[in-house]
Backbone as ProteinMPNN parsed JSONL, in Angstrom:
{"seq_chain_A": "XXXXXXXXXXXXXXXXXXXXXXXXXXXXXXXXXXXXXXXXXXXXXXXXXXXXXXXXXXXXXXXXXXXXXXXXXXXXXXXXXXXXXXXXXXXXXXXXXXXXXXXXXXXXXXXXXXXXXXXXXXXXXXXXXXXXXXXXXXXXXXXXXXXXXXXXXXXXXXXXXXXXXXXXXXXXXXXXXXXXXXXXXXXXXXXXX", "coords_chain_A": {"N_chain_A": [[-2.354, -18.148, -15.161], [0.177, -20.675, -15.161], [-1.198, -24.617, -15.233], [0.577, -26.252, -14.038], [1.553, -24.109, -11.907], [-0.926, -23.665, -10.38], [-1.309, -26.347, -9.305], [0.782, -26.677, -7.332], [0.144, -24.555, -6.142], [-2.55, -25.118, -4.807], [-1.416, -27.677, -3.535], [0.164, -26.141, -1.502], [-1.28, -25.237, -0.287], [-1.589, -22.145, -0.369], [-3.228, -19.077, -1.072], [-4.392, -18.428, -4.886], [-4.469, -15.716, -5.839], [-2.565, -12.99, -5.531], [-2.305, -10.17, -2.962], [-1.793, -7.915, -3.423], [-3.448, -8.51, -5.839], [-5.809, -9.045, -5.369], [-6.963, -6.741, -3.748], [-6.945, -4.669, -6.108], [-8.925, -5.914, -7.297], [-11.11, -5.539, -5.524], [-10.911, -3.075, -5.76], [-11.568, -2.602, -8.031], [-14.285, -3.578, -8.446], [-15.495, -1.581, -6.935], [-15.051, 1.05, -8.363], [-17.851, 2.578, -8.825], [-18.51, 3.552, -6.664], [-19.156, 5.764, -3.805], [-16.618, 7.724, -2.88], [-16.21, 8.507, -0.018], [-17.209, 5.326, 0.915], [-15.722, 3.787, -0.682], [-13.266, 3.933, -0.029], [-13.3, 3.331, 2.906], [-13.521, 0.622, 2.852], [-11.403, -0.048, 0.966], [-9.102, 0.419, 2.844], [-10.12, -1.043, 5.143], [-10.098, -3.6, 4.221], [-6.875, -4.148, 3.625], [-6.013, -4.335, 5.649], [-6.325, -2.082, 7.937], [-7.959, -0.627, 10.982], [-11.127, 0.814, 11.085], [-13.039, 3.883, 11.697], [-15.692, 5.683, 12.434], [-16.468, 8.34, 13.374], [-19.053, 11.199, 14.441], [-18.796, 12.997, 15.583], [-16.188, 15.31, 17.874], [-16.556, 14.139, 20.074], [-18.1, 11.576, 20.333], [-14.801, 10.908, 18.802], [-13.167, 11.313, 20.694], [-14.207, 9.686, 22.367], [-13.841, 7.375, 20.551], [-10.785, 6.939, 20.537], [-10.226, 6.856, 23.445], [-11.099, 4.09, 23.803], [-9.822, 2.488, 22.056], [-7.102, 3.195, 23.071], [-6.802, 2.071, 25.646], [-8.246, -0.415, 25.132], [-5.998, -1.443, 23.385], [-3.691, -1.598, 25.324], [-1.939, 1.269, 25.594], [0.499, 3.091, 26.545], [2.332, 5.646, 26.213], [2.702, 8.019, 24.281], [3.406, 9.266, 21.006], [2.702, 12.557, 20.336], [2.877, 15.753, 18.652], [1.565, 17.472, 17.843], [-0.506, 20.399, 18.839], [-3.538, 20.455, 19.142], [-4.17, 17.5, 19.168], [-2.572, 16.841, 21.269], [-4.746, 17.57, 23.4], [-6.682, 16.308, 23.388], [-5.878, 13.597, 24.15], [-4.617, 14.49, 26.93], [-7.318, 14.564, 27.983], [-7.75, 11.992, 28.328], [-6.355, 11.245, 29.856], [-3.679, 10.463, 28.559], [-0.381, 9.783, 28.869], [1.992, 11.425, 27.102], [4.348, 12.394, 24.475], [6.498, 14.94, 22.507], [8.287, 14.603, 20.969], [9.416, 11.834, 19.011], [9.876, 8.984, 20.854], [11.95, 6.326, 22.34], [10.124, 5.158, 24.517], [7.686, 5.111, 23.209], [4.655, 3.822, 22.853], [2.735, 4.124, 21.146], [1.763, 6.134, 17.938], [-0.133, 9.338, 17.455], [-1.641, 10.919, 15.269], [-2.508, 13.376, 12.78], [-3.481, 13.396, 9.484], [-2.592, 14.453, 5.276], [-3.778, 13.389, 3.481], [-6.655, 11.085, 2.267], [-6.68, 8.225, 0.025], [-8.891, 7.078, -2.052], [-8.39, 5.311, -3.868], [-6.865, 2.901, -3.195], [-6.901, 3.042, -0.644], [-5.507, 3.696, 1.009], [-2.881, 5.886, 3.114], [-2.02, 9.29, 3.285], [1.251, 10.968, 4.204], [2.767, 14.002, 5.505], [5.611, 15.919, 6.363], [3.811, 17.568, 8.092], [2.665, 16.222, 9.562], [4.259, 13.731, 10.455], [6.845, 14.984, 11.545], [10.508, 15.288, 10.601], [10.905, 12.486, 10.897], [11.63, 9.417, 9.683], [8.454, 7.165, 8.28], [8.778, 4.615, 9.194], [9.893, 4.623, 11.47], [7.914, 5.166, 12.956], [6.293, 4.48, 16.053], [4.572, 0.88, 16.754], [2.109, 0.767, 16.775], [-0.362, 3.32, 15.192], [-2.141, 6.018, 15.351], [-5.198, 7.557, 13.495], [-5.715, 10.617, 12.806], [-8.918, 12.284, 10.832], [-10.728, 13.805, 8.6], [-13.298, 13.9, 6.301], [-13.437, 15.647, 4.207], [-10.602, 15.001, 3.452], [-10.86, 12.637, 1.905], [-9.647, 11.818, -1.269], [-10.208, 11.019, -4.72], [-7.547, 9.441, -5.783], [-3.932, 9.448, -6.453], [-3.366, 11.214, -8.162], [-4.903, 13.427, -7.668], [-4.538, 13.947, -5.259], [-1.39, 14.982, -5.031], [-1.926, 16.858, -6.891], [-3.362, 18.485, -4.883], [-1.701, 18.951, -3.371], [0.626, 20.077, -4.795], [-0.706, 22.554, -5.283], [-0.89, 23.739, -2.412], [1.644, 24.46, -1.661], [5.321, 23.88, -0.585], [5.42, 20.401, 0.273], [7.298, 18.334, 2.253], [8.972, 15.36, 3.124], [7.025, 13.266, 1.915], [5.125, 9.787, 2.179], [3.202, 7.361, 2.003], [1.195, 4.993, 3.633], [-0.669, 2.079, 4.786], [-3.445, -0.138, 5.788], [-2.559, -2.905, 8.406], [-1.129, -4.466, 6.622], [0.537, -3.058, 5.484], [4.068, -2.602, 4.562], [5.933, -1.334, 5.913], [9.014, -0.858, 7.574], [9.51, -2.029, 10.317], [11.52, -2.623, 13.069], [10.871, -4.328, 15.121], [10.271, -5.947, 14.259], [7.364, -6.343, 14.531], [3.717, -6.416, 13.467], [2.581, -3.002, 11.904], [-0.314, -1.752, 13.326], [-3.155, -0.416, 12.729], [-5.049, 2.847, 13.173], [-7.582, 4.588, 11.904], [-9.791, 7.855, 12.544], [-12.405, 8.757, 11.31], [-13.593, 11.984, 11.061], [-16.451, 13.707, 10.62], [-17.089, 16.625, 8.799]], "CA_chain_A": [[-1.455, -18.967, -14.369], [-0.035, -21.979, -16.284], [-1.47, -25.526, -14.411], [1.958, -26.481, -12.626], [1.378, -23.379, -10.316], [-1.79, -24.101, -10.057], [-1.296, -27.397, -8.856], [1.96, -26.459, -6.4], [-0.371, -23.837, -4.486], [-3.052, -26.187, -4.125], [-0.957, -28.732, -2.251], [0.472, -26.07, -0.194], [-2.349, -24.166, 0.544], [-1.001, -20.827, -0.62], [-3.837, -18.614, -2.489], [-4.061, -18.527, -6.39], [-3.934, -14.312, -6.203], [-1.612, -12.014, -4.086], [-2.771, -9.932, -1.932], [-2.46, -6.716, -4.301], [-4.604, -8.579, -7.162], [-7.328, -8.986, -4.066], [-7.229, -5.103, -3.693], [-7.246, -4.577, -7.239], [-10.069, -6.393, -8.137], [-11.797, -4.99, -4.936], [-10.879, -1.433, -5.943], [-12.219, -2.381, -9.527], [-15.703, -3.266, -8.203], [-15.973, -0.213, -6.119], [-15.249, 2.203, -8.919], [-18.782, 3.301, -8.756], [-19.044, 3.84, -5.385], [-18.728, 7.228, -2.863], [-14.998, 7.929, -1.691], [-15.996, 7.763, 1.611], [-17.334, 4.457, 1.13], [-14.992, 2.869, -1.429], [-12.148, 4.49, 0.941], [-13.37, 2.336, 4.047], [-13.537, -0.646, 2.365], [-10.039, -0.405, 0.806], [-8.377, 0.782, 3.946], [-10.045, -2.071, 5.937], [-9.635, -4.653, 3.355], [-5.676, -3.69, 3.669], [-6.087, -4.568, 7.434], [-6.741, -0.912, 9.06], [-8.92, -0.204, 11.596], [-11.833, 2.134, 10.192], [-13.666, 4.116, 12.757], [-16.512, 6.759, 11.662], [-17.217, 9.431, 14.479], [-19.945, 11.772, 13.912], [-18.775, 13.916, 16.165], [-15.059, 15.308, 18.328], [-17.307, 13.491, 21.467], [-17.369, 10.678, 19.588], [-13.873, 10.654, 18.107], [-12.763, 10.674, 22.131], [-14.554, 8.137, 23.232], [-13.466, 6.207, 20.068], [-9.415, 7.065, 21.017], [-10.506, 6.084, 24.687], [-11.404, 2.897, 23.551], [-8.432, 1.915, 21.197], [-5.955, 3.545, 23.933], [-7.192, 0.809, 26.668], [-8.092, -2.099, 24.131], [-4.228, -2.116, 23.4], [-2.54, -1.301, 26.204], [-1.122, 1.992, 25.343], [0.369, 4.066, 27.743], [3.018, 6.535, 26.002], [1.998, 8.653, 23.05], [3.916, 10.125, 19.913], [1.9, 13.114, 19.498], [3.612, 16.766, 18.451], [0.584, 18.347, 17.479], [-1.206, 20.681, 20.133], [-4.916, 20.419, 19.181], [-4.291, 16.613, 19.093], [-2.129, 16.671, 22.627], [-5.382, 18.246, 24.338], [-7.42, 14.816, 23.356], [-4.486, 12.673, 24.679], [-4.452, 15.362, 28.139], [-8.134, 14.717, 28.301], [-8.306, 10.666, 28.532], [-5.025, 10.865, 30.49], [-2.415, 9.324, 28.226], [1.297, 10.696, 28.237], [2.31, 11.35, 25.4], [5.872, 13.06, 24.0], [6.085, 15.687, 21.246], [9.35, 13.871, 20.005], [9.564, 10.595, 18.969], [10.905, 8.187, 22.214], [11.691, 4.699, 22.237], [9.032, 4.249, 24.539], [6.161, 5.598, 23.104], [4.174, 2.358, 22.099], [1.927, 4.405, 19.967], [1.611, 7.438, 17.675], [-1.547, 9.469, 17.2], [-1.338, 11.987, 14.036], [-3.029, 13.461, 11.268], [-2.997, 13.012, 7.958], [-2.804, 14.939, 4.473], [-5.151, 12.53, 2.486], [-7.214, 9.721, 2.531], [-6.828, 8.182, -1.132], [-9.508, 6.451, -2.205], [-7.613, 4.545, -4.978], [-6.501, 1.891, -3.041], [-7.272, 2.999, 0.599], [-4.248, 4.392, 1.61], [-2.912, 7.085, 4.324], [-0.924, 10.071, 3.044], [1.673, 11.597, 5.322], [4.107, 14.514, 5.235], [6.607, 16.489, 7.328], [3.141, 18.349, 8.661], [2.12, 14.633, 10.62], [5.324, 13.482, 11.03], [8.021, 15.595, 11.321], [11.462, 14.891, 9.965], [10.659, 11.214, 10.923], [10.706, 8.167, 8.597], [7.577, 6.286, 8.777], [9.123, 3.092, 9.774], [10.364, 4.576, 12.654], [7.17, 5.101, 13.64], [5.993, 2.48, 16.773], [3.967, -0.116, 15.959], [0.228, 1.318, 16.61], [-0.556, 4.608, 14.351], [-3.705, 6.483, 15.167], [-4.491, 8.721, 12.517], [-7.666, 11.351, 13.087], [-9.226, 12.751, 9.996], [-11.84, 14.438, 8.213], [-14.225, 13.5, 4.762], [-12.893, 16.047, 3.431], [-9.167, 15.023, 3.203], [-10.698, 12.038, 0.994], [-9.492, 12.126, -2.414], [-10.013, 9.88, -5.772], [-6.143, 9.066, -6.355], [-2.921, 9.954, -5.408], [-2.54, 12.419, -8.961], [-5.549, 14.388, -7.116], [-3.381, 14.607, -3.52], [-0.917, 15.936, -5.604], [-2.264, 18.034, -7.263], [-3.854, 19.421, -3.94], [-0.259, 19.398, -2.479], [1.033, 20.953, -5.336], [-1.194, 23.564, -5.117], [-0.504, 24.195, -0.975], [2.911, 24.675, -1.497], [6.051, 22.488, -1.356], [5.307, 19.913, 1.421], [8.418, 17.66, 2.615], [8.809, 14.186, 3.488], [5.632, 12.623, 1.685], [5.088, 8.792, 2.125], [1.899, 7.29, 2.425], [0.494, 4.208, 4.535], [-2.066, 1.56, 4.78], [-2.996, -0.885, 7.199], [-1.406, -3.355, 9.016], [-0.414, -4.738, 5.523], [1.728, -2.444, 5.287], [5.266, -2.885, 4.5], [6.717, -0.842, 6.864], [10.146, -2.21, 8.394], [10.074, -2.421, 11.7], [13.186, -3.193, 13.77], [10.651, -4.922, 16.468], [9.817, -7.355, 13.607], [5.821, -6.574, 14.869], [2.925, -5.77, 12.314], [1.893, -2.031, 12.02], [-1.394, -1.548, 13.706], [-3.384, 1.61, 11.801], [-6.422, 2.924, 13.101], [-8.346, 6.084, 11.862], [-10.795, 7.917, 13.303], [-12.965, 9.686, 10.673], [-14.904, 12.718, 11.331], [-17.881, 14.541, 9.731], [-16.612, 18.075, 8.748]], "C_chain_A": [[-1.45, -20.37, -14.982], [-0.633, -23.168, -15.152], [-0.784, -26.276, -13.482], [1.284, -25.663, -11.437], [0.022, -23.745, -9.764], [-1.978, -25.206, -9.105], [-0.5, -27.11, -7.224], [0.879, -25.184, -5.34], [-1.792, -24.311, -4.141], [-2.994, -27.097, -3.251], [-0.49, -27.957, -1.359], [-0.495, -24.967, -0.1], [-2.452, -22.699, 0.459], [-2.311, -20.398, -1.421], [-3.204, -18.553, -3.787], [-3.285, -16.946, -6.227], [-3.329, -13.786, -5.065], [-2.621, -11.05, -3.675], [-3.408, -8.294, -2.661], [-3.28, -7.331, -5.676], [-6.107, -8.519, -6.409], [-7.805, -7.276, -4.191], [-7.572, -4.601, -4.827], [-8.637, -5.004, -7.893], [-10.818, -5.783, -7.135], [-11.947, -3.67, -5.167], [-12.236, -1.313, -7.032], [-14.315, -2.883, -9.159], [-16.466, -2.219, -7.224], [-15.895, 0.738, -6.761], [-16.572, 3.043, -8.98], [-19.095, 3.793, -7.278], [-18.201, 4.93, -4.812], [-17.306, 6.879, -2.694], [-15.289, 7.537, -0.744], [-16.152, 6.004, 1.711], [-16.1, 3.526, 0.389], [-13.593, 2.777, -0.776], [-11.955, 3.905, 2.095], [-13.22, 0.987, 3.892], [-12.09, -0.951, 2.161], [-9.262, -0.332, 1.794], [-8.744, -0.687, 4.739], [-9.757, -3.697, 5.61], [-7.82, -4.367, 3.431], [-5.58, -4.007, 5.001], [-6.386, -3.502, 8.595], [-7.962, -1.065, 9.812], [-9.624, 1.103, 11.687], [-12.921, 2.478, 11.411], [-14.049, 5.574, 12.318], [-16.843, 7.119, 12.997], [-17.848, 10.542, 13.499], [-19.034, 13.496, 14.498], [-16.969, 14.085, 16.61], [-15.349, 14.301, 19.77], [-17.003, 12.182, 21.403], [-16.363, 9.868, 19.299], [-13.114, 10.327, 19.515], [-13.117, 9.334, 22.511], [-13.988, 6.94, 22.454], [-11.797, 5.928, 20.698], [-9.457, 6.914, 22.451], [-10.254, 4.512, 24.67], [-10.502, 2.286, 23.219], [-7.027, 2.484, 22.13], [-6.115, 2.504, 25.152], [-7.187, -0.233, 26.234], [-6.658, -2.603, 23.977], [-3.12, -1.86, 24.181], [-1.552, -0.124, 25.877], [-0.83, 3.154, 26.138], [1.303, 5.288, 27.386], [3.293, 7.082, 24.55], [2.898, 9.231, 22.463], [3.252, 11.094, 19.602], [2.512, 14.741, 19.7], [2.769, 17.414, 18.218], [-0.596, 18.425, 18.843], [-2.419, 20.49, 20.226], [-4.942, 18.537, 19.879], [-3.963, 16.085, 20.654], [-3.851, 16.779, 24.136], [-6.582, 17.114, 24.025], [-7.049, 13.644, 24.066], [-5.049, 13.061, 26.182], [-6.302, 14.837, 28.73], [-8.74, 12.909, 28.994], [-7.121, 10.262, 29.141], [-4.185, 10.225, 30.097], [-1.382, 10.133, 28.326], [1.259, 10.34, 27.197], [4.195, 12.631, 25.294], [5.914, 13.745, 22.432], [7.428, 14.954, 20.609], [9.246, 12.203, 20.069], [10.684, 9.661, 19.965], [10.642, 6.431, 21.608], [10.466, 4.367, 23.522], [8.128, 4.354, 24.3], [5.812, 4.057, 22.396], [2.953, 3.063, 20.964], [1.654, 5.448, 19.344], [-0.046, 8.139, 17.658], [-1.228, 11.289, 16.658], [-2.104, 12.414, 13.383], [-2.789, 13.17, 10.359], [-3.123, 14.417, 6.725], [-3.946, 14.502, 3.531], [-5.455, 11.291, 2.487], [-7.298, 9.351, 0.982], [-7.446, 6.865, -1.384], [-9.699, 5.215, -2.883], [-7.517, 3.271, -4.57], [-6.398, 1.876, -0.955], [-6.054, 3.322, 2.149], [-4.01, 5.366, 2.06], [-1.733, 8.116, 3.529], [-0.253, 11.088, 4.053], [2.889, 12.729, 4.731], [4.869, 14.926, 6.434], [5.488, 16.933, 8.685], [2.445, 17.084, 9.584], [3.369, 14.309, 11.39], [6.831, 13.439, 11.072], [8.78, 15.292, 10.719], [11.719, 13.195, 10.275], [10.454, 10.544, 9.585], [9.882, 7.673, 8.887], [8.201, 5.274, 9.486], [9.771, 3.591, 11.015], [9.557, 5.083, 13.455], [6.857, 3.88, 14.914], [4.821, 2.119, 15.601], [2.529, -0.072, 15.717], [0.416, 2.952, 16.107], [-2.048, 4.906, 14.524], [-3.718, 7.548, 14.75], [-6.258, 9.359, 12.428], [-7.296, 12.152, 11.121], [-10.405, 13.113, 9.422], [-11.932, 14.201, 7.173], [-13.869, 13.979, 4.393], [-11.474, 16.036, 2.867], [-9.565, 13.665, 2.076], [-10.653, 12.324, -0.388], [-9.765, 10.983, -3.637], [-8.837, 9.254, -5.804], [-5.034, 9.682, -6.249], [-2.336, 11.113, -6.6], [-3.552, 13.853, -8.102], [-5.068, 14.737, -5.952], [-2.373, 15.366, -3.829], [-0.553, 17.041, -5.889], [-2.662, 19.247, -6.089], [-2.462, 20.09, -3.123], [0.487, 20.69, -2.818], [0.363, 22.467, -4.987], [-1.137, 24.813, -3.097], [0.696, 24.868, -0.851], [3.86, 23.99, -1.241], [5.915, 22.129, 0.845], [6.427, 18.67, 1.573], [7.987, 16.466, 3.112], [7.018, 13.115, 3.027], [5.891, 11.154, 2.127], [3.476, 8.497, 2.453], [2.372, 5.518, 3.287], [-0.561, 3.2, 4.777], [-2.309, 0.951, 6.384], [-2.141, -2.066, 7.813], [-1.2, -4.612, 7.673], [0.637, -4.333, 4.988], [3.491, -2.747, 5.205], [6.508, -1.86, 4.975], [7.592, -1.442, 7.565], [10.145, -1.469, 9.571], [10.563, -3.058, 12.247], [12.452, -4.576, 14.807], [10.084, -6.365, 15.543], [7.787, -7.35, 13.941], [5.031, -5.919, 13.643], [2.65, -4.38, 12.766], [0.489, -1.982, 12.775], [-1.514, -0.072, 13.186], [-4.462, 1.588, 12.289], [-7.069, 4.53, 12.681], [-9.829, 6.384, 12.316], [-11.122, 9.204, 12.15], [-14.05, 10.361, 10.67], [-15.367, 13.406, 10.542], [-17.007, 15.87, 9.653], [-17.328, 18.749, 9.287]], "O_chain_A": [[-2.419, -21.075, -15.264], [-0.586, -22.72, -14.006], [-1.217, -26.815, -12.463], [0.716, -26.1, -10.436], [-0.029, -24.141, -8.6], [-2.741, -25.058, -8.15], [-1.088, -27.298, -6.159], [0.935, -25.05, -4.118], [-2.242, -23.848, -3.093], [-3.847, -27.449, -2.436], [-0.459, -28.464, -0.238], [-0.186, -23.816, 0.21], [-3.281, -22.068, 1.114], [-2.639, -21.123, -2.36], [-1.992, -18.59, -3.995], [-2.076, -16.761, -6.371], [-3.541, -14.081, -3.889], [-3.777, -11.176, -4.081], [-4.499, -7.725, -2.622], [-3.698, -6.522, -6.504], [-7.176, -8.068, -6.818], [-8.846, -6.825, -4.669], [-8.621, -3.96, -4.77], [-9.232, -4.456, -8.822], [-11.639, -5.125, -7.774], [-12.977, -3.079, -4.845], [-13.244, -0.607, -7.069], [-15.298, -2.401, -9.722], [-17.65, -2.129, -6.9], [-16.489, 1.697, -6.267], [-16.417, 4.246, -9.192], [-20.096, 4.466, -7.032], [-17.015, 5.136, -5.07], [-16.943, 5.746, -2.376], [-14.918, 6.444, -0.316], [-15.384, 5.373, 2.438], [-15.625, 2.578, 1.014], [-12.863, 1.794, -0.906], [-10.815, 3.794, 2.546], [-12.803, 0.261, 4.795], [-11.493, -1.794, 2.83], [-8.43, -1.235, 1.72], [-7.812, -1.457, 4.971], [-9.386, -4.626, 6.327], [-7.768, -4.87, 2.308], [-4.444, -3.691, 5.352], [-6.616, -3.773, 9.773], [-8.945, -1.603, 9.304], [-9.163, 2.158, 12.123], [-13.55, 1.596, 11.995], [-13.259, 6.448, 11.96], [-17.438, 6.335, 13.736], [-17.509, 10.817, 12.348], [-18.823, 14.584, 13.961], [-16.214, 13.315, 16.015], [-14.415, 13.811, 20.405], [-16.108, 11.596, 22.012], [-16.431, 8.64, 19.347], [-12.496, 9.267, 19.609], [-12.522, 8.307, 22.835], [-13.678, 5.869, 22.975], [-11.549, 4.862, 21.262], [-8.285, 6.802, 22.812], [-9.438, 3.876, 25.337], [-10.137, 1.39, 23.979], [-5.921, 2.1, 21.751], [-4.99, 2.191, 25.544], [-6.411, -1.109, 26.617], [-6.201, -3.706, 24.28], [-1.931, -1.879, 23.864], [-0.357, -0.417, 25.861], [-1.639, 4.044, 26.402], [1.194, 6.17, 28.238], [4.084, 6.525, 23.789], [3.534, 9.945, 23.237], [2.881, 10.973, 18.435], [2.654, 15.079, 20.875], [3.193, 18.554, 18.407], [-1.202, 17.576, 19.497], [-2.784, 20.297, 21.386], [-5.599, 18.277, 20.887], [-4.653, 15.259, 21.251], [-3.941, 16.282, 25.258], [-7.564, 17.315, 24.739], [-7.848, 12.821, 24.513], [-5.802, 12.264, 26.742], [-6.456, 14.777, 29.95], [-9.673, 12.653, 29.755], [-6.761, 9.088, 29.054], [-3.676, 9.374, 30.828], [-1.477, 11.261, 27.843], [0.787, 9.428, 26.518], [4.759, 13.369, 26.102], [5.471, 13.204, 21.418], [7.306, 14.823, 19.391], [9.027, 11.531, 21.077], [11.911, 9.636, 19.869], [9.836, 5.758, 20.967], [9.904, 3.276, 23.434], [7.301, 3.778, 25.008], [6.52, 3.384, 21.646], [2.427, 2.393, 20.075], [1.097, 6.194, 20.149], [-1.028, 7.422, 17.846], [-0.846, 12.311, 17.229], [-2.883, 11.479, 13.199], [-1.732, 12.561, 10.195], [-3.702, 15.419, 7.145], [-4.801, 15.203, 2.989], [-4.621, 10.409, 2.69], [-8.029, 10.15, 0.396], [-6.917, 5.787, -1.116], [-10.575, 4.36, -2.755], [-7.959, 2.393, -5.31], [-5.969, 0.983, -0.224], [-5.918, 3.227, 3.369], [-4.782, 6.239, 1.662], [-0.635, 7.647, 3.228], [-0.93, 11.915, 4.664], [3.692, 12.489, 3.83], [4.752, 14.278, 7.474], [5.812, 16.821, 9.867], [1.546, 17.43, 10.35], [3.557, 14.514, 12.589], [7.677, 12.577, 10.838], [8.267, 14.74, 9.745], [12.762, 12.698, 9.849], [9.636, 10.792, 8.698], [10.016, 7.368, 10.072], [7.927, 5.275, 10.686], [10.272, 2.674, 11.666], [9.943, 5.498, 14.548], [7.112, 2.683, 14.785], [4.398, 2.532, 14.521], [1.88, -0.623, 14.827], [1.26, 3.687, 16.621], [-2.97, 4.269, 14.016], [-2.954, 8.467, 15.047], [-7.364, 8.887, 12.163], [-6.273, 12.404, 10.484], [-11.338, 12.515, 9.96], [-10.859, 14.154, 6.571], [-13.327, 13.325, 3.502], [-11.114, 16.833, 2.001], [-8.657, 13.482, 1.264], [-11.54, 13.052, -0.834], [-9.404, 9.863, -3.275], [-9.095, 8.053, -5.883], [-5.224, 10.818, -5.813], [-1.328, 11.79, -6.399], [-3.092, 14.985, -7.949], [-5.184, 15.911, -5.599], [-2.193, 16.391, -3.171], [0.331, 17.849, -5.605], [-2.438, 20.453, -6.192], [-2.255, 21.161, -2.552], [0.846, 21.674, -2.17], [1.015, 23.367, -4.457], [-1.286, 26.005, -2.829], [0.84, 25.778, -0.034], [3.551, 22.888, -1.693], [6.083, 22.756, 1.891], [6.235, 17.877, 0.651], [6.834, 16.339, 3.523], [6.235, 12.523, 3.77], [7.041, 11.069, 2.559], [2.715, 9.272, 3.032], [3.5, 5.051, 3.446], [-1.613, 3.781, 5.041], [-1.836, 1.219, 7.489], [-0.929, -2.028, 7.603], [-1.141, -5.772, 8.08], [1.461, -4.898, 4.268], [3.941, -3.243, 6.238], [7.636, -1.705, 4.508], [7.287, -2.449, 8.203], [10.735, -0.402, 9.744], [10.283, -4.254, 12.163], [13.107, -5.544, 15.191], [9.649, -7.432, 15.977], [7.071, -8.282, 13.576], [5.543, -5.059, 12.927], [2.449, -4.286, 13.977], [0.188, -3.074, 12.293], [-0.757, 0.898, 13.133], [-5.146, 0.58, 12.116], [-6.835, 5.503, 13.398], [-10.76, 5.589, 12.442], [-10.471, 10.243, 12.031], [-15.177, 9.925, 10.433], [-14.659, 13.804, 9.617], [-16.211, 16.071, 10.571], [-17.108, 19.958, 9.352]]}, "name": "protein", "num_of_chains": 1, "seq": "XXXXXXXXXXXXXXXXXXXXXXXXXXXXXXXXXXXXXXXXXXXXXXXXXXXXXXXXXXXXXXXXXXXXXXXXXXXXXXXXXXXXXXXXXXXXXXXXXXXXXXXXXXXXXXXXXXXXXXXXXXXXXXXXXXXXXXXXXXXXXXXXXXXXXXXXXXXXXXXXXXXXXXXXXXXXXXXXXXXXXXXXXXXXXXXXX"}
């Protein structure tokens, strides 16, 4: 960076590096380290909210917690295992996407360790664009959906068979357009296999 800029984001206060050279260089000193761990870091460094249950006991009480903390009273959730978590801590919820659901709560395809990012397809959220997700995303998952990099999700995809609508996800860094103009809120809840 020549010494002009230098100077010009000094007086206004602006950091030297963006936001993806931050991640970048954080990725690059985590290359030695576990997926799971290098995977929590990037995700929460990205702004998500990272939440390790041991257990499904656990993973309730954590989705208890984050369903009260933010005031959420009407659920995006299409998937039945996931509905009967919802049914159990009393939230409504709607298998189609409504304008009033204030919050989704999904699975995922992969957790990519690369840069700490959420991978989604048709099998999370239906023929939906992300961005027309609301504005809180709670996304359950398991250690084993973490992957090194998004040629290894891929590859795993590839190998599943042809899966529709990919996009992936981070946290509330994300550059997801939402109409309501509000930040994403992401939280995952990752369980032990």
């Amino acid at each position: 960076m020549n010494l002009f800029k230098r100077i010009v984001n000094k007086l206004t206060s602006q950091p030297e590096e963006s936001e993806k050279e931050s991640l970048e260089k954080l990725g690059d000193s985590l290359k030695n380290a576990d997926l799971d761990y290098k995977f929590a870091q990037l995700f929460t460094h990205s702004g998500g909210f990272f939440n390790y249950c041991a257990d499904e006991a656990e993973a309730l009480q954590t989705l208890h917690q984050i369903i009260k903390i933010e005031g959420i009273s009407n659920v995006f959730c299409w998937d039945k295992e996931l509905q009967s978590f919802l049914n159990v801590i009393k939230t409504s919820c709607t298998s189609e996407l409504e304008a009033s659901n204030d919050a989704a709560f999904i699975t995922c395809e992969y957790l990519i360790a690369y840069d700490g990012r959420i991978m989604l397809s048709h099998n999370n959220i239906l023929h939906y664009h992300s961005s027309r997700l609301p504005s809180k995303i709670i996304i359950i998952a398991n250690v084993s959906q973490i992957v090194n990099n998004l040629n290894d999700a891929m590859g795993k995809i590839k190998r599943n068979g042809n899966i529709k609508n990919l996009t992936s996800i981070s946290g509330s860094q994300s550059k997801m357009d939402h109409s309501s103009g509000s930040a994403t809120k992401l939280f995952l809840l990752l369980l032990e296999d």
